[in-house]
C-alpha positions in Angstrom: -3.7 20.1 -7.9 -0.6 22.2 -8.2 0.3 23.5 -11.7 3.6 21.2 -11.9 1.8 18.2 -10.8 -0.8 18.9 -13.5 1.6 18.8 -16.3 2.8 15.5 -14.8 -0.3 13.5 -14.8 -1.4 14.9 -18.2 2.4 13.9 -19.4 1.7 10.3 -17.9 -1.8 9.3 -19.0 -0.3 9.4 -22.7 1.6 6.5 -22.0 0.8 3.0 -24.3 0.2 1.1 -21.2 -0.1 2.6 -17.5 -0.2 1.0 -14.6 -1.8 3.2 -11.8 -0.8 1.4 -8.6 -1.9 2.4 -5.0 -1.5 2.3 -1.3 -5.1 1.8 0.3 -4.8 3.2 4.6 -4.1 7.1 4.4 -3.9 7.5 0.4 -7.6 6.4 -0.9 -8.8 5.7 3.0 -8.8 7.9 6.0 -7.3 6.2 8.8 -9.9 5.1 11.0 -9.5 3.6 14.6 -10.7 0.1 13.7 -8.9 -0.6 10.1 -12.0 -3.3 9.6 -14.2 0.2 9.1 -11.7 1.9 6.6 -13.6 2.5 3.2 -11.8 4.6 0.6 -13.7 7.8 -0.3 -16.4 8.1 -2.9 -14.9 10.0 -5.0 -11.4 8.0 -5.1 -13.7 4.8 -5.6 -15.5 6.2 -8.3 -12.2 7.1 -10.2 -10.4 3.4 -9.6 -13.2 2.5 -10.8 -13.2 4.5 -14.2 -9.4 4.4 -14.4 -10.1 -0.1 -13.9 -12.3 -0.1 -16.9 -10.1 2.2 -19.3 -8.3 -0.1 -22.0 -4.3 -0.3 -22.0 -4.6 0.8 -17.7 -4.2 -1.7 -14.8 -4.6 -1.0 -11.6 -3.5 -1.9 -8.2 -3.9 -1.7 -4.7 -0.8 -2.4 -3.2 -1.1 -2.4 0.9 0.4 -3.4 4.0 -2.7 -5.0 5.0 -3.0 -9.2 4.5 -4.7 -9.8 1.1 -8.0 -10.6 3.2 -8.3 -7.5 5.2 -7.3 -5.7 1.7 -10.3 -7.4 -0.3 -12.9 -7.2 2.9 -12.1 -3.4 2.9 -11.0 -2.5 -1.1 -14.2 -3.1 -2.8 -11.8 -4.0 -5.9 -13.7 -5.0 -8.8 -12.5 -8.8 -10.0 -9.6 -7.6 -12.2 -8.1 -5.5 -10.3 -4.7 -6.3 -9.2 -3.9 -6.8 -5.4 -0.4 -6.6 -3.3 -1.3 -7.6 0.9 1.4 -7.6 3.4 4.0 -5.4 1.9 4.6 -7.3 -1.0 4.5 -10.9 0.0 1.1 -11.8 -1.0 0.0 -10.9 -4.8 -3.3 -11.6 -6.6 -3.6 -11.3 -10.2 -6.2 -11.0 -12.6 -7.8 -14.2 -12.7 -8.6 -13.9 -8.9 -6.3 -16.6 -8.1 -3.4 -15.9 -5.8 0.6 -16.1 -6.5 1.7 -18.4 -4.3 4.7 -17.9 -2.3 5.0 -21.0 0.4 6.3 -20.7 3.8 9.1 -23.1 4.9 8.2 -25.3 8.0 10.5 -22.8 9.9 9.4 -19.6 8.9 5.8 -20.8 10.0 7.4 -21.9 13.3 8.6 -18.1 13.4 5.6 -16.4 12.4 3.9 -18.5 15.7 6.4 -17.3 17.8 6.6 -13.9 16.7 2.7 -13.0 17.4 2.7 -14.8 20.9 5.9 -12.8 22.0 3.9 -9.6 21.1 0.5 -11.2 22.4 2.5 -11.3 25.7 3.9 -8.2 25.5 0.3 -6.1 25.5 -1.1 -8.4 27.5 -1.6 -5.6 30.6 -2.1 -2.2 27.9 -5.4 -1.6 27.0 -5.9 -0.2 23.6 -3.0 -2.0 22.2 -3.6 -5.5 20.0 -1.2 -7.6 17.8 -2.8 -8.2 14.0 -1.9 -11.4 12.9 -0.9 -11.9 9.0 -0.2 -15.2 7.4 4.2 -13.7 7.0 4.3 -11.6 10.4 2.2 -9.8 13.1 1.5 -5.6 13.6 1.6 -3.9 16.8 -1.1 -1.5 16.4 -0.7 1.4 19.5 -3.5 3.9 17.5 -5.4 4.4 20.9 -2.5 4.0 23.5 -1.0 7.1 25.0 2.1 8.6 22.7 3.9 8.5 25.6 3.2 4.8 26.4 2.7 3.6 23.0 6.5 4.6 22.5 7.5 3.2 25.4 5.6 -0.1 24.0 7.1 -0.3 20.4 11.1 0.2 22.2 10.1 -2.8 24.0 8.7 -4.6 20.9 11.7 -3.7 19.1 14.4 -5.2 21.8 12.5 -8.3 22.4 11.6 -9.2 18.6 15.5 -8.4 17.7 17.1 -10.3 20.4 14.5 -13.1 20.1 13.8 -13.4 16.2 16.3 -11.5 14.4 15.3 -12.3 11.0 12.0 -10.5 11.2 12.2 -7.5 9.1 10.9 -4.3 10.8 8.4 -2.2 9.2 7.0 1.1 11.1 3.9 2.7 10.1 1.2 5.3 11.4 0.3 4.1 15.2 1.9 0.7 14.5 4.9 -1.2 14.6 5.1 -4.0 11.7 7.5 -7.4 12.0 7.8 -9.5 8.8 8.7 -13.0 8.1 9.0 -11.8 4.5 11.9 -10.1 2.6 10.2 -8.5 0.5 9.4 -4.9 -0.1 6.3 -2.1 -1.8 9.0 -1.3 -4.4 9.9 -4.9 -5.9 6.5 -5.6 -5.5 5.5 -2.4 -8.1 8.4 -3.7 -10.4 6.8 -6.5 -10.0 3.5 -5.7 -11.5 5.4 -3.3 -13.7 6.8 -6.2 -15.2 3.5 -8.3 -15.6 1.6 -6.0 -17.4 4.5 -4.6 -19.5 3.7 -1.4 -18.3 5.5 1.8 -19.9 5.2 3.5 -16.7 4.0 3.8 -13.4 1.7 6.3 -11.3 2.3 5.5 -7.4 0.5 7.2 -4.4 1.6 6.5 -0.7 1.5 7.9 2.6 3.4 5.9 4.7 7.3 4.8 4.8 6.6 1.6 3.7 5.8 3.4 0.6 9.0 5.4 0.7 10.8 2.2 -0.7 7.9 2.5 -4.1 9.2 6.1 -4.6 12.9 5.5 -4.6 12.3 2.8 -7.1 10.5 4.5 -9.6 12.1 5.8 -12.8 12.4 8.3 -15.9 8.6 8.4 -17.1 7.1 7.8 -13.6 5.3 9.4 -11.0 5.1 9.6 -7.4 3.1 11.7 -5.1 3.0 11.3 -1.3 -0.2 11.4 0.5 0.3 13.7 3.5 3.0 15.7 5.3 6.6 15.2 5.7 10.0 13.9 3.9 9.0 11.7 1.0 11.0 10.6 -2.1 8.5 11.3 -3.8 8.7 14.0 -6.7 5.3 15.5 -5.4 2.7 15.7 -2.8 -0.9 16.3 -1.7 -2.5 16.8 1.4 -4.2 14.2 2.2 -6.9 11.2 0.3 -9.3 13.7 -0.7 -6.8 15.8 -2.5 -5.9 12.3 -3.9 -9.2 11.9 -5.1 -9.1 14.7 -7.0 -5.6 13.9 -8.7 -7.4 10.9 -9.6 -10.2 12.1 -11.1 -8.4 14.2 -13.2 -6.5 11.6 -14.2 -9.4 9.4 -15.4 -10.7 11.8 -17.3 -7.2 12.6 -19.1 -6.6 9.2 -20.0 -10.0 8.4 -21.3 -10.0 11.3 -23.6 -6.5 10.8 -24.2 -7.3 7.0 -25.5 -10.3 8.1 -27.3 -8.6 10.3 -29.3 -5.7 7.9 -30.2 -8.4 5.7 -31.0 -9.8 7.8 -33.9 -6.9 8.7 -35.5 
């Protein structure tokens, strides 16, 4: 951990209430070629855990995956706040979900959209369409660059001309389309808001999380998983280095709340 971002997590964990809120694929999680085998690593776990049980801290996974994929893959312990599909799907606390109903035509939509991209790979091996309950994801992870390119253009023109509302939402190896308005950054606000949080530690790696970053504020923190532009004030390498950050953290704010505790 770099000196500067040292002084910045040891400033943050001696906020009243913190909300530590994270991306899952690429920031706790390697990527992996099948995103139904991405864990997040032990060490990362082990500190969610820790930071999960501290008193006065929330946490939150807050992913471009649907909600099911995030809890089949997250291991979050019942309590743990969950944001699936970008912001459009929330679960709080209690386990139950927030629900935010589909009108008759945006279901219509969401149909349409995943056979129109169904049809498109039909003839490109390595390419398939992940279907989520507000939109569907081209994932080209094990299609040549060259091809998989070629693929997402084609995607792009076809979803545009065809359904113009869907919102488009590029990633690592895929190529998102959304149903949903709805962004990372309202959904941290969001939870910001819920648990009257006095400020917010975010980690991301991919420019869906770009739009967390820019939305964060005096007292916050942001650090970008990985290489390349980020709003972010600061970055690591990559989820290990994460981990570590994490770790830190935990053990700052435990101390830190222990002492406040005694005095």
């Amino acid at each position: 951990m770099s000196t500067d971002l040292d002084t910045a997590v040891r400033r943050i964990v001696e906020v009243p209430k913190l909300l530590v809120a994270l991306d899952f694929d690429g920031t706790v999680a390697p990527f992996t070629d099948n995103p139904a085998d991405s864990r997040s690593l032990a060490d990362a776990h082990l500190a969610v855990i820790r930071l999960w049980q501290l008193r006065q801290t929330t946490v939150a996974y807050v992913s471009g995956r649907a909600l099911d994929s995030l809890r089949a893959v997250a291991d979050a312990p019942r309590g743990l706040l969950l944001v699936g599909s970008h912001g459009a799907q929330v679960q709080l606390e209690s386990g139950a979900e927030d629900p935010q109903p589909l009108n008759t035509q945006t279901v219509r939509d969401v149909s349409d959209l995943g056979t129109r991209l169904e049809n498109l790979i039909a003839r490109v091996p390595g390419a398939w369409i992940e279907h989520k309950p507000v939109g569907a994801v081209l994932h080209t992870r094990n299609v040549p660059d060259d091809q998989a390119a070629d693929l997402q253009r084609q995607a792009r023109e076809i979803i545009a001309q065809e359904l113009p509302v869907a919102r488009v939402l590029p990633g690592h190896d895929v190529l998102e389309f959304s149903l949903k308005q709805t962004d990372k950054g309202q959904a941290v606000q969001r939870l910001r808001e819920h648990v009257h949080a006095d400020a917010v530690f975010y980690a991301g790696d991919d420019r869906t999380d770009e739009d967390v970053f820019r939305s964060l504020g005096k007292g916050d923190l942001g650090v970008h998983v990985g290489d390349g532009r980020t709003a972010a004030e600061y970055s690591v390498a990559d989820p290990r280095a994460l981990a570590n950050v994490l770790m830190g953290m935990a053990a700052l704010r435990r101390r830190h709340l222990t002492l406040t505790e005694n005095l």
